[in-house]
Every structure is written in C-alpha cells, then in structure tokens.
C-alpha positions as CSV (number, residue, x, y, z in Angstrom):
1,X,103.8,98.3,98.7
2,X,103.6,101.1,96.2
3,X,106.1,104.0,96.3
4,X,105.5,107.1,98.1
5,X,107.2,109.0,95.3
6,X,105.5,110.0,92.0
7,X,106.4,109.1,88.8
8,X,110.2,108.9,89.0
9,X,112.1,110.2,85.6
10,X,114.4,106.8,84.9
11,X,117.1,107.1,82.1
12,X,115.8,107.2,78.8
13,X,117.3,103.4,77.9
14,X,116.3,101.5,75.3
15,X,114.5,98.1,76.2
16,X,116.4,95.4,76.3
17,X,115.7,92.6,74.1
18,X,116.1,89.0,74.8
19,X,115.5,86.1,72.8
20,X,115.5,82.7,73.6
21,X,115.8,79.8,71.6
22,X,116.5,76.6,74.2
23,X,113.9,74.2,73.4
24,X,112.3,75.9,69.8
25,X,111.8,74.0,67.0
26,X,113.0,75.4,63.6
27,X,109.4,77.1,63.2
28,X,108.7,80.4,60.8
29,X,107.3,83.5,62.0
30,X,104.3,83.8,60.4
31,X,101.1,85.9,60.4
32,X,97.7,85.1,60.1
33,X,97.4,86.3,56.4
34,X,100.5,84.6,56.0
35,X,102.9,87.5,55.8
36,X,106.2,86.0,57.0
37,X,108.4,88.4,60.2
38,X,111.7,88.1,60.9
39,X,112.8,88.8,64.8
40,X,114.4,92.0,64.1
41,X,110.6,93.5,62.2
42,X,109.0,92.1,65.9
43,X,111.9,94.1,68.2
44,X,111.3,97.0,66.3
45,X,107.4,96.7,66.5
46,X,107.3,95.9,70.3
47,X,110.3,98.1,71.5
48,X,108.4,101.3,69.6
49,X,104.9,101.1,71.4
50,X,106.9,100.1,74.8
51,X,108.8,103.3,74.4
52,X,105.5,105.1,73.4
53,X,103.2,103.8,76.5
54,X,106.4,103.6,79.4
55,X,105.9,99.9,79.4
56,X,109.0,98.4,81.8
57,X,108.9,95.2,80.7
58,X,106.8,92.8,78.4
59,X,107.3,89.4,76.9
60,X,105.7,88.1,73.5
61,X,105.5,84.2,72.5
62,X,104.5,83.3,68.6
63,X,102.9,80.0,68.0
64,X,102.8,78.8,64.3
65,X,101.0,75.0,63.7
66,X,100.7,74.5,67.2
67,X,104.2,74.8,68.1
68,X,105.9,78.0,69.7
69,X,107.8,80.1,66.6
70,X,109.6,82.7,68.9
71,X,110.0,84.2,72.4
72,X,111.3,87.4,72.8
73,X,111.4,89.5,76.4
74,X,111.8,92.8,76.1
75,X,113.1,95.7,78.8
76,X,113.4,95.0,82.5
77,X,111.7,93.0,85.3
78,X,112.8,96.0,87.8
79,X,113.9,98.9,86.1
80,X,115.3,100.7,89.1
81,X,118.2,97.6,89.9
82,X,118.5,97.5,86.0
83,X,117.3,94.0,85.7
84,X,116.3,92.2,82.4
85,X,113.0,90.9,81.4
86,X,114.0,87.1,80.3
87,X,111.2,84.1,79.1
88,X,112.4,83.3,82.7
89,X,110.9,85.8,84.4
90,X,108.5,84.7,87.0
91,X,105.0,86.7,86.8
92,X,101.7,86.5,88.6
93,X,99.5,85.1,86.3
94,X,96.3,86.9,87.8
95,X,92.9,85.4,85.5
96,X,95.2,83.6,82.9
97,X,95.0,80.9,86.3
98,X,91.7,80.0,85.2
99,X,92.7,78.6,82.0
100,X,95.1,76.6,83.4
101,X,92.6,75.2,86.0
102,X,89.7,74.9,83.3
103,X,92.0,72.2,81.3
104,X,92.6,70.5,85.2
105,X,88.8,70.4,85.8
106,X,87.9,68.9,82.5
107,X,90.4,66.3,82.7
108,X,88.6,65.7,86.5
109,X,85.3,65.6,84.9
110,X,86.9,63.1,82.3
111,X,87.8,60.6,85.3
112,X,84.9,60.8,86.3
113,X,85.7,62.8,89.5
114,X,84.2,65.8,89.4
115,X,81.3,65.9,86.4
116,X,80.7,69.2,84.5
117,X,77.2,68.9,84.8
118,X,76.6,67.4,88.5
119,X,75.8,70.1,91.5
120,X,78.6,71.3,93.4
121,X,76.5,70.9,96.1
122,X,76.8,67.2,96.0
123,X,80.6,67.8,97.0
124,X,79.5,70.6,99.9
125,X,77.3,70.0,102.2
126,X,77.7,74.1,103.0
127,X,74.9,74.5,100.2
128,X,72.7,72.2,102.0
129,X,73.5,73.2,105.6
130,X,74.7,76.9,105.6
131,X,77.6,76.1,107.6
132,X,80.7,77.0,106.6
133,X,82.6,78.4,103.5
134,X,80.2,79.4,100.6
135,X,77.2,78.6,103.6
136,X,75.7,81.6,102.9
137,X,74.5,80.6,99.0
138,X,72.5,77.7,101.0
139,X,69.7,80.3,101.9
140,X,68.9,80.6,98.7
141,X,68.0,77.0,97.1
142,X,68.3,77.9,92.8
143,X,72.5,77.7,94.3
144,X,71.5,73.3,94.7
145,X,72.2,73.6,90.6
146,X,75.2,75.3,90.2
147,X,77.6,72.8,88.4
148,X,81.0,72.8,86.8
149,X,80.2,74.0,84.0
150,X,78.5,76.9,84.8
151,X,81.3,78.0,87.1
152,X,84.0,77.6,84.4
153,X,81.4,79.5,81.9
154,X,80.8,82.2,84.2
155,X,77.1,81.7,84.1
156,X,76.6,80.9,88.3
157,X,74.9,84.0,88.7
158,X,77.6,85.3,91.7
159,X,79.5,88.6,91.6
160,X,83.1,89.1,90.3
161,X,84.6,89.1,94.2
162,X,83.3,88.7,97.3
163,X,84.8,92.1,98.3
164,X,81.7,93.5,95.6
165,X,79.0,92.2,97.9
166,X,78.3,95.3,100.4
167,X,78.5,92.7,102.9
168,X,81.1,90.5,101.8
169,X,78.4,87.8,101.4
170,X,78.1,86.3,98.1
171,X,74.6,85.7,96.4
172,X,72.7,85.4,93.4
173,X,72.1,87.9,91.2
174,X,70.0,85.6,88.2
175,X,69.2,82.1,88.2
176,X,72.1,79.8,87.5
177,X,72.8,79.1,83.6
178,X,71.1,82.4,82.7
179,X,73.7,84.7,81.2
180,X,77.3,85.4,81.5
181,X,78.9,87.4,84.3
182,X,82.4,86.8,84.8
183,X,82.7,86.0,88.4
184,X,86.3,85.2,90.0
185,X,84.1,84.0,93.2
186,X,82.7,81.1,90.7
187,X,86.1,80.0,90.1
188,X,86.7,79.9,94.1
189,X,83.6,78.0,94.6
190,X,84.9,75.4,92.2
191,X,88.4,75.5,93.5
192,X,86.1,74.2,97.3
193,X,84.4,71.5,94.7
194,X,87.9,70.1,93.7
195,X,89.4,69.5,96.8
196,X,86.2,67.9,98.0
197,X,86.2,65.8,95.5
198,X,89.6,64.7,95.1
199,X,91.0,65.3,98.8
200,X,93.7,66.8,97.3
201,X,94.5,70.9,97.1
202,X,94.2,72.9,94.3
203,X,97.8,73.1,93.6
204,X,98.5,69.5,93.8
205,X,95.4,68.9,90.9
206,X,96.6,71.6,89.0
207,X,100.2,70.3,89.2
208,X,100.1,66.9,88.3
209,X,97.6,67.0,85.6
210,X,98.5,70.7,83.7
211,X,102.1,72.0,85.1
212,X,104.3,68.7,85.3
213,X,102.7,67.3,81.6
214,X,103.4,70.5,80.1
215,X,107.0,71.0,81.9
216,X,105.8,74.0,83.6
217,X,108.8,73.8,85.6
218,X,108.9,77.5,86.7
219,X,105.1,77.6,87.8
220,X,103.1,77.0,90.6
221,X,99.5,78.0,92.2
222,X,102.0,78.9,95.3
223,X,104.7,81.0,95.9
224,X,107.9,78.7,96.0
225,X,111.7,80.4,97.0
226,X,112.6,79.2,93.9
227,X,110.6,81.7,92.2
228,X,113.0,85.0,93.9
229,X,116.0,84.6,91.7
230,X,113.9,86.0,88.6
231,X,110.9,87.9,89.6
232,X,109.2,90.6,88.1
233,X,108.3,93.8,89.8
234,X,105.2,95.4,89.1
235,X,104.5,99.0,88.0
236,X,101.1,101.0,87.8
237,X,100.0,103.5,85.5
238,X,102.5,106.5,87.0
239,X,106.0,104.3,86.9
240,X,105.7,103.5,90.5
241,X,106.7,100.2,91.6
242,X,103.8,98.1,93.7
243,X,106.0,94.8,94.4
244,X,105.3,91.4,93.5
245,X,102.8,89.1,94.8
246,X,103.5,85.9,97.2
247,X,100.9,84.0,97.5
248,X,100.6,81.1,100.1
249,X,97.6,79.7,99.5
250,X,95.7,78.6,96.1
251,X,93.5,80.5,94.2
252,X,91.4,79.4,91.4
253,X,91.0,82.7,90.8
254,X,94.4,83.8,89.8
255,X,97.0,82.4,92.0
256,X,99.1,80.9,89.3
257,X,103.0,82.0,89.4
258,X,104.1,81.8,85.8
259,X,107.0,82.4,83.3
260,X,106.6,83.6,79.4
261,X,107.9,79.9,78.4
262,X,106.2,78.0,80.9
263,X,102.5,80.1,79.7
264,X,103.5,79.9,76.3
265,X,103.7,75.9,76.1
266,X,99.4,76.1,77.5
267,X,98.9,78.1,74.5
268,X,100.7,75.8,72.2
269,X,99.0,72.7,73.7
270,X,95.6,74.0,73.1
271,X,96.4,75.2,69.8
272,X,98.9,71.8,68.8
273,X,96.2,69.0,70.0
274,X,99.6,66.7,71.4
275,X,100.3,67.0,74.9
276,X,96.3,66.4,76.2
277,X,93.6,64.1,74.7
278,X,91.3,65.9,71.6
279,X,88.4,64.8,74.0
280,X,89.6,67.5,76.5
281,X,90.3,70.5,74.0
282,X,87.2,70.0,72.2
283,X,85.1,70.1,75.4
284,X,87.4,73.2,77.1
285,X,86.5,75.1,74.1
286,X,83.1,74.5,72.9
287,X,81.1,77.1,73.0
288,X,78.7,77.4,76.1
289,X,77.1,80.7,75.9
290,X,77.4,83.7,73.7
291,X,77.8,87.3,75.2
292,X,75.6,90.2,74.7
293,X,77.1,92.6,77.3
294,X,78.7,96.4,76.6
295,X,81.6,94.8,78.5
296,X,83.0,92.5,81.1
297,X,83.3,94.8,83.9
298,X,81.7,95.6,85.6
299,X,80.4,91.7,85.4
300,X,77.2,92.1,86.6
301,X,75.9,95.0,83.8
302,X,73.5,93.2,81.9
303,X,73.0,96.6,78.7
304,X,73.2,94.5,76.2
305,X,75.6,95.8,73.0
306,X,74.9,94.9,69.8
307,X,78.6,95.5,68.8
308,X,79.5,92.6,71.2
309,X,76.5,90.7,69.6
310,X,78.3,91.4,66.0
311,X,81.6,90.5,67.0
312,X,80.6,86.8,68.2
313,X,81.4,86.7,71.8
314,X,81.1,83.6,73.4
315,X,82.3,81.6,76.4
316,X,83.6,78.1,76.6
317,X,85.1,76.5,80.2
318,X,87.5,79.2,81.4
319,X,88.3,80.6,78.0
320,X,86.5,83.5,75.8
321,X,85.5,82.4,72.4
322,X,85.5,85.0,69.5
323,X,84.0,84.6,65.3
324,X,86.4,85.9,63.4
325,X,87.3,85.7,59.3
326,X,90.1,83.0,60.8
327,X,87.6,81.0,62.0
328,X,86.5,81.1,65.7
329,X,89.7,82.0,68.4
330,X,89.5,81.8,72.2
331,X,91.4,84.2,74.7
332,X,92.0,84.7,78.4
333,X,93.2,87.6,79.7
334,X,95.1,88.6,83.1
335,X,94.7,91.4,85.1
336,X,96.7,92.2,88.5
337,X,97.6,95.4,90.4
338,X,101.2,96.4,88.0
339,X,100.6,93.4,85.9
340,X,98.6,92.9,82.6
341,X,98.7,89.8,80.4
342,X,96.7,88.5,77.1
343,X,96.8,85.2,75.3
344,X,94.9,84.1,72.1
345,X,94.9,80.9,69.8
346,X,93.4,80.4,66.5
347,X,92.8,76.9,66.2
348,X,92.0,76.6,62.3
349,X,95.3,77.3,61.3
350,X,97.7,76.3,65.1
351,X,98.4,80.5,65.3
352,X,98.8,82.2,68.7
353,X,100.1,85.5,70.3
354,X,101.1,85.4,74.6
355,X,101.4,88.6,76.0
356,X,102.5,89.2,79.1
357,X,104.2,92.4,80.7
358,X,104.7,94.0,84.5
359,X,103.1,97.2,84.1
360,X,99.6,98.5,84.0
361,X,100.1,100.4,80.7
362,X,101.0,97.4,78.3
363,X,97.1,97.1,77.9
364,X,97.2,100.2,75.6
365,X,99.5,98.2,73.4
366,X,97.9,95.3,73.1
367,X,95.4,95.9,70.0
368,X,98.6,97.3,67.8
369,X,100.3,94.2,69.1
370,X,98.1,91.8,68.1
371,X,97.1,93.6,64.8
372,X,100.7,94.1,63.6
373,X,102.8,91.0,65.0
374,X,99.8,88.4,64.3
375,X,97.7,89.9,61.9
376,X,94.3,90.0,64.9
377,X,92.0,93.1,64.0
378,X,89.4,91.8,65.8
379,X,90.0,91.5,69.3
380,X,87.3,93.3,70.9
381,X,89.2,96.4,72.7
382,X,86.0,98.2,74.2
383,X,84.3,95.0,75.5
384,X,87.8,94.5,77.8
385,X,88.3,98.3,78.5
386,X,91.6,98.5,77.3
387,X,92.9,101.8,76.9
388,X,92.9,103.3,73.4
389,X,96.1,101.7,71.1
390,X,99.0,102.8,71.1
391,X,98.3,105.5,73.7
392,X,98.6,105.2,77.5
393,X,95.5,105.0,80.4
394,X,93.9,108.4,80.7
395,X,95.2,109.3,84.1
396,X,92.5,110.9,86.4
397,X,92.5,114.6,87.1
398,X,94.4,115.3,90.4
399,X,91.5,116.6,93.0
400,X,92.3,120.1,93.9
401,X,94.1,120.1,97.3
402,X,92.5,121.6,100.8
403,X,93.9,125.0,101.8
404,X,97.3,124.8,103.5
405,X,97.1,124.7,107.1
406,X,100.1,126.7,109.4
407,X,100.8,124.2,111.8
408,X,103.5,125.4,115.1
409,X,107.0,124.2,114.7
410,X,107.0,121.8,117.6
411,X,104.1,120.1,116.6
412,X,105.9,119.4,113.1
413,X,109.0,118.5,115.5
414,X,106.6,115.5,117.0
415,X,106.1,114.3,113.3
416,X,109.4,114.2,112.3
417,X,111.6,110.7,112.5
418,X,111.9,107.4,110.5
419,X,108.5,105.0,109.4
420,X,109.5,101.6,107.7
421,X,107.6,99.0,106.1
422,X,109.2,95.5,106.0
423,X,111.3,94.7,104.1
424,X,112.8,97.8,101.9
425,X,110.7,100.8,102.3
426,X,112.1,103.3,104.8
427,X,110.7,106.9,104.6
428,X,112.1,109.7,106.7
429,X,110.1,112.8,108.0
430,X,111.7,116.1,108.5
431,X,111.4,119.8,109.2
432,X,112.9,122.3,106.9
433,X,111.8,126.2,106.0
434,X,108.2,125.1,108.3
435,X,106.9,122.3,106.5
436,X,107.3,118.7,107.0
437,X,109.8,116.8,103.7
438,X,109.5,113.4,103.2
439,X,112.2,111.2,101.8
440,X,111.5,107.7,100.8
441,X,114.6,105.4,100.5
442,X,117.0,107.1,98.1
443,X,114.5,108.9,95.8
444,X,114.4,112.8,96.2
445,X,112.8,114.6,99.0
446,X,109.0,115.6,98.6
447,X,107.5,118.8,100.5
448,X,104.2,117.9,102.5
449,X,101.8,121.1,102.9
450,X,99.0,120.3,106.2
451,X,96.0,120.3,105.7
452,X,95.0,119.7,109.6
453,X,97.0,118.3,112.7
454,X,97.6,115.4,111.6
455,X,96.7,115.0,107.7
456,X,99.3,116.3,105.2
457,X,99.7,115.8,101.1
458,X,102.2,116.0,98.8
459,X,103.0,119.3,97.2
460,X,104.5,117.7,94.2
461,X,102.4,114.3,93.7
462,X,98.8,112.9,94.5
463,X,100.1,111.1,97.4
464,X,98.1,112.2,101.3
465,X,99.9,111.0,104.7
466,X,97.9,110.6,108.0
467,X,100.2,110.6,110.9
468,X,98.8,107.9,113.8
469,X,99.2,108.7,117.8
470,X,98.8,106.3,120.9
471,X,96.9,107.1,124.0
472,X,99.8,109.0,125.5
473,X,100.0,111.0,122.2
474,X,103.2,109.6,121.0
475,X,102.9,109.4,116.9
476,X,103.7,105.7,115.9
477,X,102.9,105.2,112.6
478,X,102.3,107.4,109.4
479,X,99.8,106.2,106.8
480,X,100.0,106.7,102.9
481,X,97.0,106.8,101.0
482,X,98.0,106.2,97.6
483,X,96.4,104.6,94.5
484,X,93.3,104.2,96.2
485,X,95.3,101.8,98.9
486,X,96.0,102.8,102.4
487,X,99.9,101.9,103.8
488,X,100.8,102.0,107.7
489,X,104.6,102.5,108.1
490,X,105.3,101.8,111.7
491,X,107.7,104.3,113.7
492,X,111.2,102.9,113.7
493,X,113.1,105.2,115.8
C-alpha cells in the first residue's frame, strides 16, 4: 500500500555498490564500439544518474560474446530499513515475463504441442461456445484465427488489459494479424491455450522448460516464501514506498518473480546460442511485423510516425526488434507500479545490457545508461515514453485545493483514533489547534484541512482522506486516495 506521507527527505547516502562475481567467467567489459570499461568507470556512471534521478536501487548486468561480463547492484532494496540492493534481490519482473514465456511457447510449438500457427480456438472451446473465460471473443467469429503467433507478436487485435474495455469485456479492435498493438490480454489468452494444451499450469511449463535449464533458481511465475529474505520494495515517482507484489496465481502477462542474476542468464542465452536449440532463438526472434506507431501506449493508437518507421521497429515472439548500425537488437521492457526494468541483446556481436531497478524514476536513466555503459544510441526513448535522460518524470501540477471547511470540535473528536492496514501501516488521527493531524507509522505528523464533513486533504502533500461511517454513524474506516489508488484502513480501536 503506498505511504500516506509525501516524499520523505532520507539521508543523503551514497548508493551502495555491490558486485558479484560467483559464477562469472573471466569476461572483459566491453562496449559496442569496442571501448573497453573497467567496474570502477561503470559505479561512477550509474551511481551519478542514480543520485541525479532519486533512483533507490537498480541493478545492471553486461553480456560480452554471449556470456555475462559483470553484475553490479547498486543502492538499496528498502531504503528506509537500510537494506542493500544485491544480484540477489528478488523483483517483480512485470512484461520482461513475456520473454521468458515467448522462449516456453516456442519450445511448445517445437514439440509439437501447441503450433505457432494453429487457432487457439482449437484448444478452447470458449471461442466456439461463449462459455466461459475469454467466451466473450466467441461473438465475434474473425477471433476462430487468432493463433500463437499473433498473440506473442501482439498482432490479436485485443486491448492492452481487460480493465481498458469500458466493460471489462475484451474485443477486437482490427482483424487478427493486421498491425501491432501490444496487448497484455493476448499474452493471457495464450497463457488459457497452454494449459489446455499441456494440462499443466503456466508456471510448471514455464519452469521446467525456461527457469530450471537456465538455473533460474531465485524465480518463479508465483510468489514462493523463499522469495522474503531478499525482496525489493518498490518506490514511485515522489520516494514513497508502494510494497512488493505476491502473486498467487500465474500471469503470462507479468507474473514472473525474478533476480538480476537469474534475468541476466535469459539475456545471455539468447544472445550465447548454448543453453536452447538455434531452431528456437532463430524463430523467437525473427521478425513478424514491423511498427509504424507514435508509440506503444497507448496500444491501440494507430498515428502512424515516421520516426518509428526510420528507426526499424519490429516485433518478433514476445520480444521488440530494432535496425541499428550493430546490426538488428531485440528488447523487452518491464513496467510495474514502483518497478521499471529494460533488457537488450545484440546478437551480431553476443553484447547485452539488463536493467532492472525498484523505482519509477530509473526510466529517465535508461537512454544515458545504455548510451554510455554499452555504447546504444539508438534505443527509441519517445516510442517507450521514457522520461527525458538524465532527468526525472515531470510530476503533475498539484490541483488547487477546495476552500477550507470549519468543522465543530466534537465532530473532529468522532474522527480521531487509530486505522491500520495489515500488516505494517498504522495511521493515527488526532485533534490539535482545530484541525484533524495524521501520523502514519513513525514518519512526521501531517495537518489535514476539511473540505466537508467527512472529506479532508493534506495541507502539506497531494494526499485526500474520506472518513467511512456505519448505519449507527460510528466512523470505521478512513480511506486514502493517493496516486490515483483508493486505500481503506479499517478502525482499530
């Protein structure tokens, strides 16, 4: 849940650095122009735009010749408890999941399980019969040719989420195979198409054929206990911490759990041709489609740009595909609430750069990263909507606040007590000089000015409270709206 507070002034620290050198081979740090780096140019590199952006923690893996060069973690995985950012670190992987299930479905297709040019509908009958998940797409009948690979190319003609659909119920927006538009609901559809066809979940497919090869040890498409002793906390664009993700079910969407070593060892795979069979790189990235749009989100805008034209954006199976003087490099990035990752190979020459960071402003860094520890100028930075380099997100302007309302001392006295939220946020109300103060945990006390019986905000942060009453009139809950979210705390005295 995100903090009440706003931005909270930590110590001014340096980031910690960590390097880790366990399993890597005696590999040089070199760029793509073949300018050689030693760790200590990289620390200084990453630890000055992490300073200049207020990014917590991030983690970078090199790959040289298909074979990881260095891993260095930099800062801390909570900053409040002081905690370090380590290759151990466990992260939510948000969209980098999609790779990782891209490589399991082409190995499916491979065995002949699940062909990448069959319908979907031939493994769910809910496209024939309506009934059920994904029923809905059986009203219209162009959803009977949706296949594999136009899922894992993003060319299925479905929105990004379901939650985009006005009513929640997916659709078509252009015949199947017609253009790209990323859609995370694709990637769900193929997730049902797996399990159909294998009787098996997503996370046992994914396992066996992707995690356990590779020795992805610390990773999984669920949340496992063993995850707790080194996980990352995630923090937005203000400082504010907004937790860590758990989930319990698979996602093909971005449900993947994931360390900097264990993501890093995908990248060198793809790039080092000896862990899978050249049959199953050469088909993940092929190209499928090329890309014409302004920029991926929102997925569905079809202005075309001919910047993106220029650049050579393409599409292969759950990877983007990009021309560049290098010769052509694929990518997938990740994108969470507090979380913000990027990976990119060059296969000509075996070179790679993994980013991967817990806070929503390491996106601004990502072009100087790439540009000065790889040698990459030619990520495309507008069609992804990062933030300009080496700066941080432009914040939005604060909308001006409703005039104070007086309210009477006793009915202040009604709101005051203690509201929790399992398992560590506790936030105490009280009454002092005729306004409501609210405390959360141990940070500093915030004035709240009314602006009607029951709706205060924040004198000192964007942050609005609602206070909730039961049919007698008792007050038993107080709601935060923050970040665009809404957060019950119940009553707890």
């Amino acid at each position: 849940a995100p903090a009440p507070a706003e931005a909270r002034r930590h110590r001014a620290r340096r980031p910690r650095v960590h390097h880790f050198s366990g399993y890597l081979p005696r590999v040089p740090i070199v760029r793509l122009d073949g300018r050689r780096l030693t760790p200590a140019q990289i620390d200084t590199t990453v630890t000055r735009l992490m300073r200049a952006a207020d990014v917590p923690g991030l983690g970078i893996a090199l790959v040289h010749k298909g074979r990881v060069a260095y891993l260095g973690a930099y800062g801390w995985r909570d900053r409040d408890a002081g905690l370090p950012f380590t290759e151990r670190t466990v992260l939510p992987a948000a969209s980098l999941t999609e790779g990782v299930v891209a490589i399991a479905a082409v190995e499916l297709a491979f065995a002949g399980t699940l062909p990448l040019d069959a319908p979907v509908a031939d493994r769910l009958p809910a496209l024939h019969t309506g009934e059920g998940a994904f029923g809905e797409l059986a009203a219209d009948p162009r959803a009977l040719g949706i296949t594999p690979r136009l899922l894992l190319s993003h060319r299925s003609g479905l929105a990004n989420l379901r939650s985009d659909e006005p009513d929640r119920r997916l659709r078509l927006h252009f015949d199947p195979g017609a253009r790209f538009a990323y859609s995370g609901a694709g990637f769900e559809l193929l997730q049902a198409a797996i399990e159909a066809a294998t009787a098996d979940s997503l996370q046992g497919e994914v396992a066996g054929r992707v995690l356990a090869p590779l020795g992805m040890w610390r990773s999984g498409m669920v949340w496992s206990p063993r995850f707790e002793d080194e996980m990352a906390v995630g923090y937005d664009e203000d400082g504010r911490a907004v937790g860590t993700p758990r989930p319990s079910v698979p996602d093909a969407a971005g449900s993947l759990s994931t360390t900097l070593a264990d993501f890093a060892r995908v990248l060198a795979a793809l790039l080092g041709g000896n862990v899978f069979p050249p049959r199953v790189a050469d088909t993940l990235l092929a190209r499928e489609v090329d890309i014409a749009s302004a920029h991926e989100f929102p997925t569905l805008d079809s202005l075309d740009s001919p910047a993106t034209r220029a650049a050579g954006l393409g599409y292969a199976l759950g990877w983007g595909l990009l021309r560049t003087p290098q010769g052509e490099a694929f990518f997938k990035e990740g994108h969470a609430a507090g979380f913000r990752h990027y990976a990119v190979g060059f296969p000509r020459s075996g070179d790679g750069l993994l980013v991967m960071s817990n806070s929503a402003n390491a996106e601004s860094i990502f072009a100087p990263l790439l540009e000065q520890v790889l040698g990459d100028p030619w990520t495309p930075v507008a069609w992804h909507g990062w933030p300009a380099p080496g700066g941080r997100p432009a914040r939005a302007e604060r909308p001006p606040s409703p005039p104070e309302v007086t309210l009477p001392a006793d009915m202040l006295a009604r709101y005051a007590g203690t509201y929790a939220l399992p398992p560590d946020v506790t936030v105490v109300m009280r009454v002092a000089g005729g306004r409501l103060t609210m405390q959360e945990n141990e940070e500093p006390a915030q004035e709240l000015a009314a602006e009607g019986t029951a709706d205060f905000h924040s004198t000192s942060s964007s942050d609005r409270w609602t206070f909730a009453s039961d049919s007698t009139g008792r007050v038993v809950a107080v709601i935060l709206h923050a970040g665009g979210r809404d957060v019950r705390l119940a009553r707890a005295d």
